[in-house]
C-alpha positions in Angstrom: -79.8 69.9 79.8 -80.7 74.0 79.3 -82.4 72.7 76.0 -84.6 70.2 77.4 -88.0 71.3 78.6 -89.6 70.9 82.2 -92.6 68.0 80.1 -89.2 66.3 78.7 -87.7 65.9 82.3 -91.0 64.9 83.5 -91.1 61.8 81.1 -87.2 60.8 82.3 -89.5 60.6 85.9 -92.3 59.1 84.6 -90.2 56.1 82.9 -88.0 56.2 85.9 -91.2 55.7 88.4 -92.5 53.4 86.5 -89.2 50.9 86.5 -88.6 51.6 90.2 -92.1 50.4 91.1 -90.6 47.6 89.8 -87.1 47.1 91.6 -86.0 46.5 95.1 -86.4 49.0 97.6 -82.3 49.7 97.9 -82.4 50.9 94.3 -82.5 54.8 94.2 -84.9 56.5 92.4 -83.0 59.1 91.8 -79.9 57.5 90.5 -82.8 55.9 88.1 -83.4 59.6 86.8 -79.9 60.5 86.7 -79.6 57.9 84.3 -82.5 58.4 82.3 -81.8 62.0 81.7 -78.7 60.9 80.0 -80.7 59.2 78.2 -83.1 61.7 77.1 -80.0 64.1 76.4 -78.3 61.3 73.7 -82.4 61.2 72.4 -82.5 64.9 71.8 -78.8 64.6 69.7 -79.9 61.9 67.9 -83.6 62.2 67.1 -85.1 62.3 63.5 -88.5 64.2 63.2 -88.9 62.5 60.1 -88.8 58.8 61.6 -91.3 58.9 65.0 -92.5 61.4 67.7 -89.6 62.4 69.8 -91.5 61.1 73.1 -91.8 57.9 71.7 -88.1 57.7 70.5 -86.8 59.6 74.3 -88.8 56.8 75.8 -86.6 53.8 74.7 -83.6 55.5 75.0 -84.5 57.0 78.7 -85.0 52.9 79.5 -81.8 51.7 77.9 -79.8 54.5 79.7 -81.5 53.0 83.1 -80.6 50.0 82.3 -77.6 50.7 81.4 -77.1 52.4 84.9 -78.7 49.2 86.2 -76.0 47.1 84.9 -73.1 48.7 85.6 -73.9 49.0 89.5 -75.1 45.3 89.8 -72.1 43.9 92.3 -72.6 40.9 90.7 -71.2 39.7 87.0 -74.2 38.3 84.9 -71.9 35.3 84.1 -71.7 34.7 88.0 -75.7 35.3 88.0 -76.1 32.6 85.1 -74.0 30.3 87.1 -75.4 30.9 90.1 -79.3 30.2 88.7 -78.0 26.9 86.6 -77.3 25.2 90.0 -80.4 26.3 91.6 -82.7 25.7 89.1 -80.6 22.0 89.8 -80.7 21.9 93.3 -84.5 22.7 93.5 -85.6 20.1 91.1 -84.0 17.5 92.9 -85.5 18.5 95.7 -89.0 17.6 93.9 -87.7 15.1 92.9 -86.5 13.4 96.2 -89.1 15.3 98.2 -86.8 16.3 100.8 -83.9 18.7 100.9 -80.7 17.0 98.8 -77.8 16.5 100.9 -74.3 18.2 99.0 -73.2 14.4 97.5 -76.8 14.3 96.0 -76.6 18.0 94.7 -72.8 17.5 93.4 -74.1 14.2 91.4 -77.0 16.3 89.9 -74.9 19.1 88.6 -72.4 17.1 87.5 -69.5 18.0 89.6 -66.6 15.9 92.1 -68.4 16.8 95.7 -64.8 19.0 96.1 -65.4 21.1 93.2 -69.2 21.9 94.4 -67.9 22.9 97.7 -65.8 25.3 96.2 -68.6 26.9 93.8 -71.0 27.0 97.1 -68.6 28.7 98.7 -68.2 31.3 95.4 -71.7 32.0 95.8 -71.5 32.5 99.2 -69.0 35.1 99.2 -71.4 36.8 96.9 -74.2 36.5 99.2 -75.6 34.3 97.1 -77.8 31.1 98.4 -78.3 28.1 96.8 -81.0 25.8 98.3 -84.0 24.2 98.2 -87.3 26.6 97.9 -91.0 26.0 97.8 -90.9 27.5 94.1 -88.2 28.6 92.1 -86.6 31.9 92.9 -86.9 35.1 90.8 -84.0 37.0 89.5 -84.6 39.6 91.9 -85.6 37.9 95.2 -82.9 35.5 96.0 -83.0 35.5 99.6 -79.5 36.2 101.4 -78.0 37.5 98.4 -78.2 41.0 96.2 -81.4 41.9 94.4 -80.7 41.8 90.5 -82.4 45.1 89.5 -80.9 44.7 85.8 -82.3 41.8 84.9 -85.5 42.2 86.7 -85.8 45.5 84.8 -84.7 43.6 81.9 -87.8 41.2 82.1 -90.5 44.1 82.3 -88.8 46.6 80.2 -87.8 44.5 77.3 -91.1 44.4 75.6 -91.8 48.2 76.0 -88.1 48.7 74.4 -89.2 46.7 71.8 -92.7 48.8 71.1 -91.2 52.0 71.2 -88.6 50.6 68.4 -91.1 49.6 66.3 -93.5 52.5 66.9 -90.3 54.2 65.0 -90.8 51.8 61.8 -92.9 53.6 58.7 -96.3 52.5 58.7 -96.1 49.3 56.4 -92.8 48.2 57.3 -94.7 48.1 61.3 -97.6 46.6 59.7 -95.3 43.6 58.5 -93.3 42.9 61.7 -96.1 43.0 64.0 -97.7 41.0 61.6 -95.6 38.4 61.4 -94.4 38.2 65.1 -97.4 39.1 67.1 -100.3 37.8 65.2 -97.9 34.9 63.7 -99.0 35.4 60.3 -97.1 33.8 57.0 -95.6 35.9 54.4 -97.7 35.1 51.8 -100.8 35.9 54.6 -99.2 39.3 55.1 -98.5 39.9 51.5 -102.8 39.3 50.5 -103.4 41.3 53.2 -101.3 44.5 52.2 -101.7 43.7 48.6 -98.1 43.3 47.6 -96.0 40.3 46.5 -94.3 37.9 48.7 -91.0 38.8 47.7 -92.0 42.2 48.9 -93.0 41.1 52.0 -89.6 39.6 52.6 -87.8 42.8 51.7 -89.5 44.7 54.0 -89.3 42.4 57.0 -85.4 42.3 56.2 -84.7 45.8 56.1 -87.5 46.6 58.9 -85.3 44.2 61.5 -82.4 45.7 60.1 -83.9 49.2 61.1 -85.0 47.5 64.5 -81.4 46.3 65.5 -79.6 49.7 65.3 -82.6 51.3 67.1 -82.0 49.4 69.7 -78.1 48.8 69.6 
């Protein structure tokens, strides 16, 4: 940390702000920071001058050290999470459906299950603080009322996309040129390839090794 200017550990708060605007009250802003300036000390070891700025490159990394953090103090497995939303999502389109509140024989025959082995998953959530009912719209990751907050995935959700930007910011300029290309302004190759003035087979080489590049930024 002695290496790492005061405008370098302002941008671990900045990134950190900005995700715990985001997040449920109980989540600490600074354990947020703690984590991110791990993150901005594994950016300063690895960071290439000759590939991006090193803001833009500590940016991504500061976020995937957060949510890394994020993860890792969630109480709550992700696989117990995706359970968990599977029946909900069940249990609150039957209640459209029916337009009334299910009763458990009802909400056992929709998910599939013996009305025994629902009881038991209930109660699994349960002793998660997890609810499953009926609600006037669908419940978000992190608002599930009764239970914990899931700051990782709602991180996740707003973060993702920035992760993503700052990876390709990283790309050389034509190798960028061809993923945004493609992706955002859902262009063909041979669309991209008349409009950079290259083959198509070109095209296809670069967006191969430019997701290639993008995968171990972001591993």
């Amino acid at each position: 940390m002695d290496n790492l200017n005061g405008s370098q550990l302002d941008l671990v708060k900045h990134v950190a702000s900005a995700i715990a605007a985001r997040l449920p009250e109980r989540v600490s802003l600074h354990d947020l920071i703690g984590w991110g300036n791990l993150g901005l000390v594994d950016a300063a070891r690895r960071y290439d001058p000759a590939k991006a700025s090193f803001t833009t490159f500590a940016k991504y990394r500061i976020r995937g050290a957060i949510l890394d953090g994020l993860r890792a103090e969630d109480p709550i497995s992700r696989t117990d999470r995706k359970r968990f939303r599977r029946a909900q999502f069940a249990v609150e389109r039957l209640a459209v459906t029916l337009g009334r509140q299910p009763d458990e024989e009802e909400i056992a025959r929709a998910i599939g299950l013996p009305l025994s082995e629902w009881h038991e998953l209930r109660a699994g959530f349960g002793r998660m603080g997890l609810i499953c009912a009926p609600t006037r719209q669908r419940i978000e990751a992190d608002s599930i009322p009764g239970g914990f907050p899931d700051p990782y995935e709602a991180a996740l959700t707003v973060e993702r996309r920035s992760m993503i930007d700052g990876a390709i910011a990283t790309l050389p300029s034509r190798y960028r040129a061809v993923i945004l290309l493609y992706y955002r302004r859902d262009m063909t190759m041979r669309e991209i390839a008349a409009r950079l003035g290259v083959n198509e087979s070109r095209v296809s080489q670069i967006h191969r090794i430019a997701l290639g590049r993008l995968k171990r930024a972001l591993q």
